[in-house]
C-alpha positions as CSV (number, residue, x, y, z in Angstrom):
1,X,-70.5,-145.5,45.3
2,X,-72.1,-147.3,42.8
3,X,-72.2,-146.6,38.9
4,X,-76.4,-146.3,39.2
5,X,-75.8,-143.2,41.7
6,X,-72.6,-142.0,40.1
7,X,-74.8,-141.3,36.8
8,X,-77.3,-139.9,38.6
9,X,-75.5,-137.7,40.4
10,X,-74.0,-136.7,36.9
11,X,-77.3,-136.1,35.4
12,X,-78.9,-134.2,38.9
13,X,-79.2,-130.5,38.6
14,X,-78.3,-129.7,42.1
15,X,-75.3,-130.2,43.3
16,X,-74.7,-133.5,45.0
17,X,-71.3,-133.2,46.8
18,X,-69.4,-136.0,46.0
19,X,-65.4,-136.7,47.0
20,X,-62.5,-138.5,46.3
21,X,-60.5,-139.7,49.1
22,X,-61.5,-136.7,51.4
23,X,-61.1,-134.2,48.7
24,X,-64.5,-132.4,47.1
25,X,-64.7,-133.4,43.4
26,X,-66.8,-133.2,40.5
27,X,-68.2,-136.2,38.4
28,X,-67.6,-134.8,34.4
29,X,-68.6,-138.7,32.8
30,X,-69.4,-142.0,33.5
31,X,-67.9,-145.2,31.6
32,X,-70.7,-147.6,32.6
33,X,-68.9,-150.5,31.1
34,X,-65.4,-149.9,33.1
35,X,-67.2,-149.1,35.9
36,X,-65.0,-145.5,36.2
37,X,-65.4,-141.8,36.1
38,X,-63.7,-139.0,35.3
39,X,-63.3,-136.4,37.7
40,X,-61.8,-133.3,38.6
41,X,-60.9,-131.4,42.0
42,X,-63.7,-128.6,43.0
43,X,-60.6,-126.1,43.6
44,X,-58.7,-127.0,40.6
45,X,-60.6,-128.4,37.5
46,X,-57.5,-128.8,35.6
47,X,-56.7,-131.6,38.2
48,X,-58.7,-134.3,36.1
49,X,-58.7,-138.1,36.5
50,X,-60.6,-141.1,36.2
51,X,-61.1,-143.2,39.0
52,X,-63.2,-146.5,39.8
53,X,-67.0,-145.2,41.3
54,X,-66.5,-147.2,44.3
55,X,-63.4,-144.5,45.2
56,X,-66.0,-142.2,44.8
57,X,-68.0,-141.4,47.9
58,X,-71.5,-139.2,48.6
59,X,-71.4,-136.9,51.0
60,X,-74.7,-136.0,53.0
């Protein structure tokens, strides 16, 4: 993914599922100038990181 989609997919209104290495996630911010964003697991919110947007992938 790209930072463009990963901050529009933060700033949709539906959801827009979204996951991390197989695993459903949730974007919670965008660092546009790092190029990450932090994230936590659909099942477990406390299970927060922040990863690169190009581990991040749109799922259709």
């Amino acid at each position: 993914m790209n930072i463009h989609r990963a901050q529009e997919i933060l700033a949709a209104d539906e959801k827009i599922h979204v996951e991390l290495n197989g695993l459903p996630v949730w974007i919670d911010s965008v660092d546009s100038g790092k190029a990450t964003a932090k994230v936590h697991a659909e099942e477990n919110p406390a299970d927060s990181r922040v990863v690169t947007v190009q581990e991040l992938e749109e799922v259709h």
